[in-house]
C-alpha positions as CSV (number, residue, x, y, z in Angstrom):
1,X,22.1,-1.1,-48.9
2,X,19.4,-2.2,-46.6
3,X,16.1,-2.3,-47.0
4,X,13.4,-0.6,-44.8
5,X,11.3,-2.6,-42.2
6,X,8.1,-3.0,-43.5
7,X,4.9,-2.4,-41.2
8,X,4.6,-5.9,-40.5
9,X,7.9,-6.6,-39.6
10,X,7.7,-3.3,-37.0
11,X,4.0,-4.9,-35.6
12,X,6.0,-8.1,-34.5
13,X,9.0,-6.6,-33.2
14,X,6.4,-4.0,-31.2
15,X,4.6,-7.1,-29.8
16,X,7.7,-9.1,-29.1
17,X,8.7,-6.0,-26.9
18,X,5.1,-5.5,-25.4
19,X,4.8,-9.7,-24.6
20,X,8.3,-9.1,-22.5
21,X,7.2,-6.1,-20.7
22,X,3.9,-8.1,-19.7
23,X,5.9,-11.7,-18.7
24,X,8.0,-8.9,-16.5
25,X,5.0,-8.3,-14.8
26,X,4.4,-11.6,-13.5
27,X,7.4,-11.2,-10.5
28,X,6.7,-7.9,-9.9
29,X,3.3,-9.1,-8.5
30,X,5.3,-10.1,-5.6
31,X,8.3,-7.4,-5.7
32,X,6.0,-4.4,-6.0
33,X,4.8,-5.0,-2.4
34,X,8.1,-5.0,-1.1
35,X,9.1,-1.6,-2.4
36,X,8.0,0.0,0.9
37,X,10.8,-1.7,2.5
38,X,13.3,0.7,0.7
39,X,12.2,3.3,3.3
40,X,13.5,1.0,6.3
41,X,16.2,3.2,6.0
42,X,14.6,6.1,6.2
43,X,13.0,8.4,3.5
44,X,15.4,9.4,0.8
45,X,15.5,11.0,-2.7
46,X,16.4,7.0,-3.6
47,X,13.8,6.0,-1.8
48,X,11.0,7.5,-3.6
49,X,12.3,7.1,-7.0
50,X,12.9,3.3,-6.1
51,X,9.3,3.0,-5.0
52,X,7.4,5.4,-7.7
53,X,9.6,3.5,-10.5
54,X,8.1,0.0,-9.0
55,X,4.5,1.1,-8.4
56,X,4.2,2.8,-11.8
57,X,5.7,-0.2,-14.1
58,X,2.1,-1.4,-14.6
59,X,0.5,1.8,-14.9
60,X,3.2,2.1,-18.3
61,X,2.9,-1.3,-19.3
62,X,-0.9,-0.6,-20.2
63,X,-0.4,2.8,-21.7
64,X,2.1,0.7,-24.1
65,X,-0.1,-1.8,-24.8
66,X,-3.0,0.7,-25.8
67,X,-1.4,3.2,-27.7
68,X,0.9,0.5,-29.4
69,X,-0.7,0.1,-32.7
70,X,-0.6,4.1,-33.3
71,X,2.7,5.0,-32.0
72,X,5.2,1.7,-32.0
73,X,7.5,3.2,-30.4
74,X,5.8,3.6,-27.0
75,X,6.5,0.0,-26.6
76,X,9.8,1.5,-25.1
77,X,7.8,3.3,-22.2
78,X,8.4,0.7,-19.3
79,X,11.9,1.5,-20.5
80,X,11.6,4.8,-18.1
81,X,10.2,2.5,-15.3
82,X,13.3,0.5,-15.5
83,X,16.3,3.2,-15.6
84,X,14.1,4.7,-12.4
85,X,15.3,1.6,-10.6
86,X,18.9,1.6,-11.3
87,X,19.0,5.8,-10.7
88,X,17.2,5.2,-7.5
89,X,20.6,3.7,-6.2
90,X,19.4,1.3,-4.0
């Protein structure tokens, strides 16, 4: 039988998480302008999702790293950010 993950074992997983989803940020700095271009195509369903997905990844990124030490878990909220791009489609 395994034992359970103790506290401090689940605050250095969360922060291993959180210190990914902030080094992620680094290339979005120069991807997030570029979103626009996914309407060269003209606006679409994809389009938007595509774009909001991209513009919002900071906006979760901080929410994670503020509420992280009272709900772990939310760690996993850029998670959302990143399915939007592959359900965008483009």
């Amino acid at each position: 039988m395994e034992k359970p993950i103790t506290a401090e074992e689940a605050d250095w997983a969360t922060l291993f998480v959180f210190v990914l989803w902030l080094l992620l940020l680094v290339p979005w700095f120069m991807i997030a302008p570029l979103a626009a271009m996914a309407f060269d195509p003209g606006p679409s369903l994809g389009a938007y999702a595509f774009v909001f997905s991209t513009w919002t990844y900071p906006i979760s990124v901080g929410l994670a790293g503020i509420f992280r030490r009272k709900a772990p878990l939310i760690v996993l909220l850029p998670c959302l950010n990143v399915a939007g791009y592959f359900l965008a489609g483009n």
